[in-house]
LODO-929648 format. One line per 3 residues: number of its first residue (from 1); their letters; for each residue x, y, z of N, C-alpha, C, O, CB. Coordinates in nm, 3 decimals, padded with zeros to 5 digits. Glycine has a CB too. Example, Ala and Ser with C-alpha at 12.3 -4.5 7.8 and 13.67 -1.06 7.14 Angstrom:
1	AS	01.319 -00.569 00.780 01.230 -00.450 00.780 01.320 -00.330 00.780 01.424 -00.332 00.846 01.131 -00.447 00.905; 01.285 -00.225 00.708 01.367 -00.106 00.714 01.290 00.003 00.787 01.341 00.114 00.804 01.408 -00.060 00.572 .
***
This chain:
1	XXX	-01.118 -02.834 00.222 -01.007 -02.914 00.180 -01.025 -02.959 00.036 -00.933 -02.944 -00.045 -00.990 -03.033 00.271; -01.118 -03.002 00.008 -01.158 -03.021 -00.114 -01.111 -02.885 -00.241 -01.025 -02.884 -00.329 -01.316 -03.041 -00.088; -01.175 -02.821 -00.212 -01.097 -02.697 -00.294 -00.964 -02.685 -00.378 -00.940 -02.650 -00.493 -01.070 -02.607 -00.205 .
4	XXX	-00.849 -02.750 -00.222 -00.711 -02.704 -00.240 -00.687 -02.856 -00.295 -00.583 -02.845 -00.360 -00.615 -02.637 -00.091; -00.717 -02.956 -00.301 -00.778 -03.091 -00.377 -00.795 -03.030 -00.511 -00.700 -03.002 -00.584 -00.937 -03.161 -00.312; -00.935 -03.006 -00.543 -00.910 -02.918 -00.687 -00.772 -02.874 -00.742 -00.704 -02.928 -00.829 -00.981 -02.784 -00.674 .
7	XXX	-00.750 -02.780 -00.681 -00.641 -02.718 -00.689 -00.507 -02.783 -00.760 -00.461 -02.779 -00.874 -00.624 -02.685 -00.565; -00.473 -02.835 -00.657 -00.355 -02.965 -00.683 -00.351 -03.053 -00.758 -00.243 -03.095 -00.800 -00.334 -03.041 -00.600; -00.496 -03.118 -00.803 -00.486 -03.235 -00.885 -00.619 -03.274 -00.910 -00.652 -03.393 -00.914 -00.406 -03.345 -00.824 .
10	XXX	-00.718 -03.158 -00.930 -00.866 -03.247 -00.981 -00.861 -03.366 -01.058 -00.952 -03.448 -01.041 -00.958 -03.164 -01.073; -00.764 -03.393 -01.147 -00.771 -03.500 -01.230 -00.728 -03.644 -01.201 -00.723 -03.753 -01.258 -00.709 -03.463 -01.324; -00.696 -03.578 -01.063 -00.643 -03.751 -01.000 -00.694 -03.826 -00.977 -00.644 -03.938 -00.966 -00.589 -03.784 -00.903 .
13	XXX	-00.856 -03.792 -00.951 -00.983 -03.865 -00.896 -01.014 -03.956 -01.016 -01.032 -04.076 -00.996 -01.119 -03.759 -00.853; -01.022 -03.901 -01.153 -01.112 -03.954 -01.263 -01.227 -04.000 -01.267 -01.322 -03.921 -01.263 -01.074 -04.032 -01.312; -01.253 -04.185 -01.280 -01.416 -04.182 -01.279 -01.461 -04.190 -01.151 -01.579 -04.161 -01.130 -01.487 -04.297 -01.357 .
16	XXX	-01.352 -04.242 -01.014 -01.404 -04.266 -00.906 -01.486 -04.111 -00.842 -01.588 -04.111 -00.774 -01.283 -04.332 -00.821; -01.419 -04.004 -00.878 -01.471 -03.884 -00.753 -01.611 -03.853 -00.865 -01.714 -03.798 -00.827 -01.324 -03.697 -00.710; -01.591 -03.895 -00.986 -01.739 -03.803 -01.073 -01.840 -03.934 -00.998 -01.962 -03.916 -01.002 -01.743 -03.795 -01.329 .
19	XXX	-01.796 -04.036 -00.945 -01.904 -04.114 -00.948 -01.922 -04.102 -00.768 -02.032 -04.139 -00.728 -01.873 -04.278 -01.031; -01.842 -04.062 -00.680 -01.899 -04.030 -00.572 -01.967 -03.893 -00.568 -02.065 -03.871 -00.495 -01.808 -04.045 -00.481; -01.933 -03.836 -00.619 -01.965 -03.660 -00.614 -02.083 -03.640 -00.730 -02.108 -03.527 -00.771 -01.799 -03.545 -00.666 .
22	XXX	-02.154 -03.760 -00.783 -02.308 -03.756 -00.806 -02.277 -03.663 -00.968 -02.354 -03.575 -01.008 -02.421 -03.655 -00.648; -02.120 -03.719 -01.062 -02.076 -03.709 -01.207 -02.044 -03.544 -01.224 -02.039 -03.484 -01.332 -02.207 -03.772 -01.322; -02.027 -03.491 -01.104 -01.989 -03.334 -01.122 -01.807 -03.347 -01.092 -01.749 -03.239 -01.108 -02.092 -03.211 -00.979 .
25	XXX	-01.738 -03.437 -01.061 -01.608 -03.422 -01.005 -01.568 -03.298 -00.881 -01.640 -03.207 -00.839 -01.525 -03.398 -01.131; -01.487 -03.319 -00.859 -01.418 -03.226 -00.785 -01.467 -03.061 -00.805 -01.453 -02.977 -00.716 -01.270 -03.249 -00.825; -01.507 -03.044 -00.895 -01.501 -02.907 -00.930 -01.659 -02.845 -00.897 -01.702 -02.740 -00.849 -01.450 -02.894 -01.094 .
28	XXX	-01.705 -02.943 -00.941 -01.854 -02.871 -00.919 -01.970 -03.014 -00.835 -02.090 -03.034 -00.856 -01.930 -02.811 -01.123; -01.870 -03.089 -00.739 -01.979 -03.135 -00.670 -02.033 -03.150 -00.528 -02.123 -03.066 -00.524 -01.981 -03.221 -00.702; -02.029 -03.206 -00.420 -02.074 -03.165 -00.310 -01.978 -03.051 -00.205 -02.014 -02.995 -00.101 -02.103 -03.292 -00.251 .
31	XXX	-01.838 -03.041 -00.280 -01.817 -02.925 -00.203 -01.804 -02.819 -00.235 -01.767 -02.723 -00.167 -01.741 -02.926 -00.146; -01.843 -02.823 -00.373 -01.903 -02.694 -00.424 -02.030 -02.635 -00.382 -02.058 -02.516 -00.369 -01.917 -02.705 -00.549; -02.107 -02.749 -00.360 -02.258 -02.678 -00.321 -02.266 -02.687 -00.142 -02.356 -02.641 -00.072 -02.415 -02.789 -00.407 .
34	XXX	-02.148 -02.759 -00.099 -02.153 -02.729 00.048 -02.098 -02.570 00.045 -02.172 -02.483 00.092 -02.047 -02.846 00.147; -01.959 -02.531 -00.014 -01.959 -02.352 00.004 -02.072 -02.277 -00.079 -02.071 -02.155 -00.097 -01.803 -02.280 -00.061; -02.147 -02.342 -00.115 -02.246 -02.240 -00.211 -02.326 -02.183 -00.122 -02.377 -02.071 -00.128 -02.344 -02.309 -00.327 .
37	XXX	-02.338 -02.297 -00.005 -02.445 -02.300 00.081 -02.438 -02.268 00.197 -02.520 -02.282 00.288 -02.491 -02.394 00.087; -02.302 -02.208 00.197 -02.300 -02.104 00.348 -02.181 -02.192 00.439 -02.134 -02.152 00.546 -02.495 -02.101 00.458; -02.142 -02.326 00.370 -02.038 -02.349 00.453 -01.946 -02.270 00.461 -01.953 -02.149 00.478 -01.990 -02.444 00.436 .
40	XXX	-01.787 -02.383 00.439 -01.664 -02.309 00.459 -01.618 -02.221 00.322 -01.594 -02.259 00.207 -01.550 -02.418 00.502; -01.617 -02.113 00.373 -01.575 -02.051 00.244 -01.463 -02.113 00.147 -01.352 -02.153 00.184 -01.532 -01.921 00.277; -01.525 -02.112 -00.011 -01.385 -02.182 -00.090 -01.292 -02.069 -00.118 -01.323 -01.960 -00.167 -01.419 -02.264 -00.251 .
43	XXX	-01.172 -02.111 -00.079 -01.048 -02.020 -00.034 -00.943 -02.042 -00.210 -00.904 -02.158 -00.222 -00.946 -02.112 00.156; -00.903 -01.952 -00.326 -00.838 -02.018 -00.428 -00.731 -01.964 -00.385 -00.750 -01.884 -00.294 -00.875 -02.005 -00.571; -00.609 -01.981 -00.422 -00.450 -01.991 -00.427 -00.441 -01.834 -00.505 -00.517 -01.817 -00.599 -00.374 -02.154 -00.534 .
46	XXX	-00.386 -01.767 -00.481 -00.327 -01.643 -00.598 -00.207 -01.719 -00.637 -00.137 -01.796 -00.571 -00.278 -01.463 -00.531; -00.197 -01.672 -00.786 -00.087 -01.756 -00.871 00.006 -01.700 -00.866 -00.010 -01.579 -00.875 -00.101 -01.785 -01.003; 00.153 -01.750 -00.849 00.269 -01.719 -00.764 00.342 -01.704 -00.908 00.335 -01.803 -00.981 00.330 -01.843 -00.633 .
49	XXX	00.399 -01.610 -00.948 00.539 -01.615 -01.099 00.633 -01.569 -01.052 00.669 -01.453 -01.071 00.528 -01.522 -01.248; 00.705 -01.670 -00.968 00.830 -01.597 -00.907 00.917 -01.535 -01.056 00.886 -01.546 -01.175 00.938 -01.729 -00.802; 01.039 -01.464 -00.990 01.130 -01.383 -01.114 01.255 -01.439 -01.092 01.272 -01.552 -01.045 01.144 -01.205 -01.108 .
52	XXX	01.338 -01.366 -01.124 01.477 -01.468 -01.109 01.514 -01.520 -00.946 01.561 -01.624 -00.901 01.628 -01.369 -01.169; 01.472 -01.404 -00.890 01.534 -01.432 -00.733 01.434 -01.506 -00.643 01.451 -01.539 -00.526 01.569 -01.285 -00.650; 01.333 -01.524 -00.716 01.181 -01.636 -00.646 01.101 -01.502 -00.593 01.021 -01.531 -00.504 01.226 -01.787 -00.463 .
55	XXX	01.103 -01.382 -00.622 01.052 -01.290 -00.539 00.943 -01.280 -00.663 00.980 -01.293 -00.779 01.152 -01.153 -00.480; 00.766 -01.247 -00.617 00.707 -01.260 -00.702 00.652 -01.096 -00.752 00.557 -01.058 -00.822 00.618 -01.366 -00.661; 00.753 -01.028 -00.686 00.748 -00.865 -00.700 00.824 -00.821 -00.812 00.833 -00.707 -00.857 00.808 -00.787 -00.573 .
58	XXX	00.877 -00.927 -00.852 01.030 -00.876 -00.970 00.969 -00.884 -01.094 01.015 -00.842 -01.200 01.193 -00.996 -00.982; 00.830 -00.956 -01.071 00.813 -00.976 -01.275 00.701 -00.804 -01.259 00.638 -00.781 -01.362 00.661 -01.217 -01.370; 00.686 -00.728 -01.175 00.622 -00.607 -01.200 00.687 -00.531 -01.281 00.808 -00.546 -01.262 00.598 -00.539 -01.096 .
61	XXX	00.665 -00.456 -01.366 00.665 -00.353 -01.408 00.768 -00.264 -01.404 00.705 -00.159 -01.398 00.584 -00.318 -01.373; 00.861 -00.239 -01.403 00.913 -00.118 -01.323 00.926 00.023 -01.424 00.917 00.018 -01.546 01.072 -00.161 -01.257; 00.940 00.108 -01.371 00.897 00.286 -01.372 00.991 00.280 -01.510 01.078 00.196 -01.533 00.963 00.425 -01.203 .
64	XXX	00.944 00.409 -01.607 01.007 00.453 -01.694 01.135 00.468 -01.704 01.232 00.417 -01.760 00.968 00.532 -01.709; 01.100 00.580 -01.609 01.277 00.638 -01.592 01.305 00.682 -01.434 01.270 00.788 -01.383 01.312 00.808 -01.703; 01.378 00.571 -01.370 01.333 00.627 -01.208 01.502 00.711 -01.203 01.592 00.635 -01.238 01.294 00.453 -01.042 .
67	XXX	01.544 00.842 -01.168 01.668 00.896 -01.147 01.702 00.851 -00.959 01.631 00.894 -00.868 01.656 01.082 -01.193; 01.815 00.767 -00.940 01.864 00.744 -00.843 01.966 00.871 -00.814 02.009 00.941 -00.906 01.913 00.612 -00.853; 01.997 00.890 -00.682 02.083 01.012 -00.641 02.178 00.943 -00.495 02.142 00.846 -00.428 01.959 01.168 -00.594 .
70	XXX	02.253 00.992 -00.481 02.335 00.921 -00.349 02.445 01.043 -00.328 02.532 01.071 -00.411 02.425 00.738 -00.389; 02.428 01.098 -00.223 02.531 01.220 -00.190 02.634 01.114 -00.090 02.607 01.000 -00.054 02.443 01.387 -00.089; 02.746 01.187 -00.062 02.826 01.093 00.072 02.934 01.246 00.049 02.974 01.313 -00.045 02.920 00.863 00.032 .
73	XXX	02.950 01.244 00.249 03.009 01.353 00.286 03.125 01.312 00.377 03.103 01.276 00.492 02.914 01.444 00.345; 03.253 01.319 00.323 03.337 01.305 00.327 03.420 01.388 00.459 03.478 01.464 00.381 03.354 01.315 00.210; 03.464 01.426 00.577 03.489 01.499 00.632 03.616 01.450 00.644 03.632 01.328 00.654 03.415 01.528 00.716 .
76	XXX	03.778 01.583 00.648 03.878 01.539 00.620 03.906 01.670 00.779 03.829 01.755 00.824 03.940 01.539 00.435; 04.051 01.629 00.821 04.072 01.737 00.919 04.079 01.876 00.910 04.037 01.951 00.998 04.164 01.718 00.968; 04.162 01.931 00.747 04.164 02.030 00.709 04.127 02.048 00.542 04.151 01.975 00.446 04.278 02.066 00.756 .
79	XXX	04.056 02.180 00.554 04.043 02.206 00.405 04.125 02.133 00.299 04.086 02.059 00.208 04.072 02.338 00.384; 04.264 02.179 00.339 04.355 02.177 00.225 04.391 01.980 00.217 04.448 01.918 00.127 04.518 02.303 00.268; 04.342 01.939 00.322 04.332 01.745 00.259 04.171 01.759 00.186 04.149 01.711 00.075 04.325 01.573 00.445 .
82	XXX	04.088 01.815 00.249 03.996 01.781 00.138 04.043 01.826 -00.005 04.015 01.747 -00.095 03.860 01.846 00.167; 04.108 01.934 -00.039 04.125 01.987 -00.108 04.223 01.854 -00.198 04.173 01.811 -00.302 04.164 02.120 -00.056; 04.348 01.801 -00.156 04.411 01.756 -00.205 04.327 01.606 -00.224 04.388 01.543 -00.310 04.529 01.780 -00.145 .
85	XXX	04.244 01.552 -00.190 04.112 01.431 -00.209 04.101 01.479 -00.303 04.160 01.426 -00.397 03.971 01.409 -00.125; 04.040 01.572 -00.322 03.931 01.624 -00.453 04.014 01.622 -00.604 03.961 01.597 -00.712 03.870 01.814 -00.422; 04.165 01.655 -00.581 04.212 01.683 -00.737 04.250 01.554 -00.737 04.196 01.502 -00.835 04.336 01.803 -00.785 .
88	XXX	04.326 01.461 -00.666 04.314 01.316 -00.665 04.201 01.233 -00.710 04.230 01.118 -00.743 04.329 01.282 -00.552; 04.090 01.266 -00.716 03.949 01.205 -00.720 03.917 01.221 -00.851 03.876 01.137 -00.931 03.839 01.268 -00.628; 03.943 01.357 -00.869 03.831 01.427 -01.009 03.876 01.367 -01.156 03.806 01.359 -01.257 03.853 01.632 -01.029 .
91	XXX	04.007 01.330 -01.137 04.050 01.292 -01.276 04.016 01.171 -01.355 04.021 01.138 -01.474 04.172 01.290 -01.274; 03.972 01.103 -01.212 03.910 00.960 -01.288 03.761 00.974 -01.326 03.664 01.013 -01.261 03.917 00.818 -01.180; 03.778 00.920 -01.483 03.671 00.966 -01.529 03.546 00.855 -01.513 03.579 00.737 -01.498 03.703 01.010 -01.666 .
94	XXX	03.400 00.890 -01.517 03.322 00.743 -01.513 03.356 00.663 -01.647 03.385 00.706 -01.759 03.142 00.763 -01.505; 03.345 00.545 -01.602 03.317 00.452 -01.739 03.176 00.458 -01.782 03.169 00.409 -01.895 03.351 00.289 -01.716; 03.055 00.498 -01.737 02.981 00.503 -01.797 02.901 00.665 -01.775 02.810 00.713 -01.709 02.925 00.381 -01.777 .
97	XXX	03.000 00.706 -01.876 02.986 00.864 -01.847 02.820 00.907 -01.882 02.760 00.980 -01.802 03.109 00.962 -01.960; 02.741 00.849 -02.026 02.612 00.911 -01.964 02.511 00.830 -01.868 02.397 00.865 -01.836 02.530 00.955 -02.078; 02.575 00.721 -01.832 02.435 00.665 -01.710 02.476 00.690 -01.585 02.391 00.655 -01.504 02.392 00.490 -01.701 .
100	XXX	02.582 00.739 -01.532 02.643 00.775 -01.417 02.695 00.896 -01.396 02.815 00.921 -01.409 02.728 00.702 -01.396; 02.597 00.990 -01.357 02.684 01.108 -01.330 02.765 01.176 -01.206 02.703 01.265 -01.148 02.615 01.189 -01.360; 02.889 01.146 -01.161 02.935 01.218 -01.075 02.954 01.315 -01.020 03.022 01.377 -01.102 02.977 01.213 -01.073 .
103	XXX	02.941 01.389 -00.918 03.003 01.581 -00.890 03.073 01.616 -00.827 02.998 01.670 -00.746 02.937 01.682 -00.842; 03.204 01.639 -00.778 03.252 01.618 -00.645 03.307 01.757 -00.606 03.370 01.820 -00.691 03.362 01.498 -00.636; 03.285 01.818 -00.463 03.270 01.922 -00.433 03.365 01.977 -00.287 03.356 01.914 -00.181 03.132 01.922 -00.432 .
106	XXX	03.408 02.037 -00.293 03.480 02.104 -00.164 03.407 02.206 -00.092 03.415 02.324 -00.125 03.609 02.172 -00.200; 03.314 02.154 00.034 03.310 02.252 00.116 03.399 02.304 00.248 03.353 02.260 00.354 03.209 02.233 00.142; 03.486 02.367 00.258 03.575 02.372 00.394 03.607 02.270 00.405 03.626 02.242 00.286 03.528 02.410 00.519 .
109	XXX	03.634 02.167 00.468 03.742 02.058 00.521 03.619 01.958 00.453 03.635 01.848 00.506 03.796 02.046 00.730; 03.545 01.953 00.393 03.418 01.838 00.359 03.455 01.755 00.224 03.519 01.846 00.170 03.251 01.925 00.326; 03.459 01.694 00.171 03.473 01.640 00.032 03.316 01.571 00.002 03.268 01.472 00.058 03.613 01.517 00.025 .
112	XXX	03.253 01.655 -00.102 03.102 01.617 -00.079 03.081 01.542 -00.240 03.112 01.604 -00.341 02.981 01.781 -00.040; 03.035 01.430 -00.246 02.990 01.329 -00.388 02.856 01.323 -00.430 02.778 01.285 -00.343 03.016 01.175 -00.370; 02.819 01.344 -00.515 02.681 01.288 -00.587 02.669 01.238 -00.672 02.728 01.308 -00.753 02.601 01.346 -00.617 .
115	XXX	02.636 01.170 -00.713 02.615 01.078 -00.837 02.475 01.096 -00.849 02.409 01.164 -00.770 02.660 00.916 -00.823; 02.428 01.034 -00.949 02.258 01.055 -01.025 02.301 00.954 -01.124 02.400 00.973 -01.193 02.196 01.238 -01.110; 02.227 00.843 -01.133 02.219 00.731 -01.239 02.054 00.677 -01.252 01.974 00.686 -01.159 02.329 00.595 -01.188 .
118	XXX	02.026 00.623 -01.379 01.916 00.604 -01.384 01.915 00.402 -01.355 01.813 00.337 -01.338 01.864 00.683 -01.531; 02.015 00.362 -01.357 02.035 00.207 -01.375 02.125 00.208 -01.189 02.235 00.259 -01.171 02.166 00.150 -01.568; 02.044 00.142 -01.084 02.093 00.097 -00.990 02.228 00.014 -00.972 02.303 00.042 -00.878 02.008 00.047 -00.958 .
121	XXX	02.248 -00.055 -01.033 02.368 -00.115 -01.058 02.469 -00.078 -01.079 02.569 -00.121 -01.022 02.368 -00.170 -01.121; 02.469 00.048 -01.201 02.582 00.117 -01.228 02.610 00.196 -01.134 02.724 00.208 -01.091 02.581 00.181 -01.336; 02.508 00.259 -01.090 02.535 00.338 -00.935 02.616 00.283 -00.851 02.700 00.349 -00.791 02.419 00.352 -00.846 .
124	XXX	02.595 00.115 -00.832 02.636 00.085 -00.690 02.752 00.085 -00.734 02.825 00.149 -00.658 02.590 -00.039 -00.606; 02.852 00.010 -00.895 02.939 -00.022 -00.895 03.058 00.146 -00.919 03.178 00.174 -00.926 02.921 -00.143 -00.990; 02.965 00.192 -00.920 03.024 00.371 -00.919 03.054 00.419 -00.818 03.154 00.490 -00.808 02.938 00.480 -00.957 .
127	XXX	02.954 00.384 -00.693 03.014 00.377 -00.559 03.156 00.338 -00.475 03.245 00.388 -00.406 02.945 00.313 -00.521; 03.100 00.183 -00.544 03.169 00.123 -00.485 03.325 00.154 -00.523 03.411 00.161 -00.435 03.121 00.004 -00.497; 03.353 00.170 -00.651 03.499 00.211 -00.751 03.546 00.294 -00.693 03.669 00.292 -00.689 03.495 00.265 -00.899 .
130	XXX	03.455 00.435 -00.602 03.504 00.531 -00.579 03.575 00.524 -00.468 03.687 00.570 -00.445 03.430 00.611 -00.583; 03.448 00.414 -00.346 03.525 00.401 -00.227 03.661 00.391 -00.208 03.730 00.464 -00.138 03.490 00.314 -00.176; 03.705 00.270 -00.291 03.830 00.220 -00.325 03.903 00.316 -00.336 04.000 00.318 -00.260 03.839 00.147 -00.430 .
133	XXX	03.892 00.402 -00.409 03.991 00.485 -00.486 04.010 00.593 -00.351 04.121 00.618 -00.304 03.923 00.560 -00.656; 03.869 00.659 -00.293 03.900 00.719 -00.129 04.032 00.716 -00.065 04.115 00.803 -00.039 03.821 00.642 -00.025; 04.018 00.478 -00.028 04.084 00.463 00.074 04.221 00.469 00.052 04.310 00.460 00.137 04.048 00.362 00.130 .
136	XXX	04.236 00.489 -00.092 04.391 00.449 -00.145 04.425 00.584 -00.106 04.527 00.616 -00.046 04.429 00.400 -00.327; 04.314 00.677 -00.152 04.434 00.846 -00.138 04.442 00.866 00.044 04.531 00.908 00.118 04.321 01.056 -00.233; 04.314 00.818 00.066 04.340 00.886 00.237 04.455 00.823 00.307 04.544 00.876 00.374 04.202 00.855 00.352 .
139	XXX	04.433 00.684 00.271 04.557 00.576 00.328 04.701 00.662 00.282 04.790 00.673 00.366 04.550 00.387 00.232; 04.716 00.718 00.155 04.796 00.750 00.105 04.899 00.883 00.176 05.021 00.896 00.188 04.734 00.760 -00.005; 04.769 00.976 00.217 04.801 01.057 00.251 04.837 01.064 00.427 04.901 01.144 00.495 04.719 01.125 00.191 .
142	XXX	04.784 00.975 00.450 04.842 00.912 00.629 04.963 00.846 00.631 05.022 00.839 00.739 04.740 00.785 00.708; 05.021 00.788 00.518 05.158 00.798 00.498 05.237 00.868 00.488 05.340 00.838 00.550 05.185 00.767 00.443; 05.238 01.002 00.405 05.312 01.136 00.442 05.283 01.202 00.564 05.385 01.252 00.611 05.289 01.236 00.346 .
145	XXX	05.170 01.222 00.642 05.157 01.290 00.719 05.076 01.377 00.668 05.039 01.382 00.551 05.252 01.323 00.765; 05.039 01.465 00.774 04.956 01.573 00.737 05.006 01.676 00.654 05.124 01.695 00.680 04.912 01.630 00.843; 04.945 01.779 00.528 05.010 01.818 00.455 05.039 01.991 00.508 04.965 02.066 00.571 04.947 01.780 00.327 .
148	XXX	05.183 02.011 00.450 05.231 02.182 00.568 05.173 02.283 00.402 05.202 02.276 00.283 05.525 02.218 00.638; 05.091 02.359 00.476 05.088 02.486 00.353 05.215 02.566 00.378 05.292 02.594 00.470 04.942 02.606 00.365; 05.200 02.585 00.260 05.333 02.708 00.243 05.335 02.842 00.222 05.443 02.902 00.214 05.408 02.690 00.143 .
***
């Protein structure tokens, strides 16, 4: 207990603990030489630097250049709605055309997305822009009905 005493406030004692603890204080006197001596082990605190979110993982380091990737597979009833998704989709361009790269792809009835960004954030909000834009055409297109080839 003494230790976490140290810890907290060695200086709170002043002349009273140097003069019980034989002028060593808190730091270096009988319960220092009680763990020296095989008692309770002295246990120290690891020093905590929380980051913005209190998480003390956030003030690390992070990677050079980490490339994020996120595919999402779109399945429509027929080709030709994926098809009509896709030219609906493609024209909007990113706003942050080199940290966000988009691809968007027609396999058979599939409407397939990838993006690759190096900044998480822009990713998500690239995501997320797109979803939106999805529900407007699919919604859109469940308003006409299904589309008749000709």
């Amino acid at each position: 207990m003494q230790a976490a005493d140290a810890g907290a406030g060695g200086a709170a004692g002043g002349a009273e603990s140097q003069d019980r603890e034989g002028g060593h204080g808190l730091h270096g006197g009988a319960g220092a030489a009680t763990a020296a001596a095989g008692g309770a082990p002295r246990v120290t605190r690891a020093q905590h630097a929380p980051g913005p979110g209190g998480d003390a993982t956030s003030t690390a380091r992070r990677p050079e250049s980490r490339l994020h990737i996120f595919v999402l597979s779109v399945p429509f009833p027929s080709p030709l709605e994926a098809e009509i998704a896709h030219g609906s989709l493609t024209p909007d361009a990113e706003p942050h055309r080199g940290a966000v790269r988009k691809e968007l792809t027609v396999i058979g009835s599939v409407l397939a997305v990838r993006w690759k960004a190096e900044d998480s954030r822009l990713l998500r909000i690239s995501i997320i822009n797109f979803l939106d834009q999805l529900s407007l055409v699919m919604r859109t297109m469940q308003c006409f009905g299904p589309p008749v080839s000709r």
